[in-house]
N, C-alpha and C positions, 0 to 999 in steps of 0.2 A: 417462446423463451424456454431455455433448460438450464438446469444449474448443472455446472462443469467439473469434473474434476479440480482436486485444486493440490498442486505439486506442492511436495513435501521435500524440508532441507533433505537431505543434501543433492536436490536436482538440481543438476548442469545448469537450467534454464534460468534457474533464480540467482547465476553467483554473473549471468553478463549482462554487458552492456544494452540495452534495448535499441530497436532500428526506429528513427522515423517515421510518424505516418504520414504516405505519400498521399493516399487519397482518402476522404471518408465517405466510402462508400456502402454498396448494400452489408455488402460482408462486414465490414466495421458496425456497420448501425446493427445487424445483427449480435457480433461479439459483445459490443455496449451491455447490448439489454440480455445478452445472455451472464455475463459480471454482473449486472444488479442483480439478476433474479440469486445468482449464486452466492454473493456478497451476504443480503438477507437469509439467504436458506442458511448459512456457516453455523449462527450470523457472527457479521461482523461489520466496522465503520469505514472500511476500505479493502477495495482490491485493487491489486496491479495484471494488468495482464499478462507478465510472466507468471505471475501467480497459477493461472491459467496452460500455461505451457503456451503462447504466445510472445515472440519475444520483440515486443513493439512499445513503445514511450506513450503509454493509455494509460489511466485509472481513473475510478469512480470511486467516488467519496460520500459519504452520508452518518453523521456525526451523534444525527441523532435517530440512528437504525430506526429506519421510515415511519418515526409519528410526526414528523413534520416533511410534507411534500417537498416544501420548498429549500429542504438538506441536500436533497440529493445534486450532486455536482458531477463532472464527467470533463475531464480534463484529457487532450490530446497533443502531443509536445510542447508536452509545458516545461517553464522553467522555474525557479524560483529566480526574484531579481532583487530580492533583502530581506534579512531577515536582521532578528535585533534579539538582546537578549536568552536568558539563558538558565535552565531547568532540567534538576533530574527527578525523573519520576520512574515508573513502571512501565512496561510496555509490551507487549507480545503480538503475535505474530499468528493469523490464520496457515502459514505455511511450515510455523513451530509449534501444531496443537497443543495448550495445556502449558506452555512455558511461557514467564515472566521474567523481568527483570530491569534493575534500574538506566535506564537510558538519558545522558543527556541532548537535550534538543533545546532550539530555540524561542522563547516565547512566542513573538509573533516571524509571521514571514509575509511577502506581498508574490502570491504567484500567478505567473502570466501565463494562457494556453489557448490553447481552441476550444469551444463548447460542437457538441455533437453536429450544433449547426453548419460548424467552421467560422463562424464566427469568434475573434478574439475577445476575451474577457481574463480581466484583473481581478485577484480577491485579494483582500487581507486578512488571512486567519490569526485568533489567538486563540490561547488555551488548548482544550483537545484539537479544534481545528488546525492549528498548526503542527501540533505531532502529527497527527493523521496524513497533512499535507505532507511534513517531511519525511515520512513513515512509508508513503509512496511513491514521490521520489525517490527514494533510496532502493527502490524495488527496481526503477525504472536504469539504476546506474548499478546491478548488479551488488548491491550494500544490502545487508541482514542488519538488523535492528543492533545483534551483539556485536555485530565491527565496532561501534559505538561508545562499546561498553570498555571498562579500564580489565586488564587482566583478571584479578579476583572474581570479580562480576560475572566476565564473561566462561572464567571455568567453571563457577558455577551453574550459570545458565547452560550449558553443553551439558552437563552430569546430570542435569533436569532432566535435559532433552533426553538423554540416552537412558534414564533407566524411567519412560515415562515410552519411548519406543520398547524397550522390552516388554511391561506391562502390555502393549497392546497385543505384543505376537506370543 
């Protein structure tokens, strides 16, 4: 396993649409497990494989940043097929280091995908599971957390961004 770079707004990579995965083979099972190792090293509760500079409909999920094995999830074109309800909280972003801001999402969602085996599985998340579900989703269709957000929010959230990149260079 290696942990990957992980592309920062404003790359190309993270504003399109993601491709299908046609097969999940060695190469997939390798990217897999190289997103988890990278996910935890961040850390963080979710990657998308664009995230990655990958631009394919994956992500791995784990909610409760691996004290429980049985968090970790790995979803492959997946969709959401309902969600309900409706919350705004905080929210950030591994590909917006250091930046927050109020995001509405849906309480719960039910999303359908592939598990690494190719096998199909249904979840229903609520609470952070469901941000996190729709949080990568949204990675997966070319969406940043601040599209989300109402104007005020989101120039704020940008002014973060931008004098939080100055500080670093």
């Amino acid at each position: 396993m290696a942990v990957l770079p992980i592309c920062a707004y404003p790359e190309a990579v993270l504003r399109r649409k993601a491709e299908l995965v046609a097969a999940i083979d060695e190469t997939i099972q390798r990217l897999i497990d190289d997103m988890i190792q990278t996910m935890y090293d961040a850390p963080g509760i979710g990657l998308a494989a664009p995230q990655v500079g990958v631009s394919l409909r994956l992500f791995v999920v784990d909610v409760t940043s691996g004290r429980d094995a049985s968090g970790l999830m790995t979803f492959i074109n997946p969709e959401i097929v309902h969600m309900e309800g409706r919350i705004q909280e905080d929210e950030g972003c591994l590909s917006l280091p250091g930046v927050y801001g109020p995001t509405p999402r849906a309480t719960q969602v039910v999303l359908r995908g592939l598990d690494r085996a190719g096998e199909m599985v249904e979840i229903t998340g609520e609470g952070l599971l469901a941000r996190a579900l729709q949080h990568e989703m949204d990675h997966l269709q070319g969406t940043l957390f601040f599209n989300r957000m109402g104007p005020a929010a989101r120039d704020l959230v940008m002014r973060k961004f931008k004098r939080a990149q100055r500080q670093r260079h």
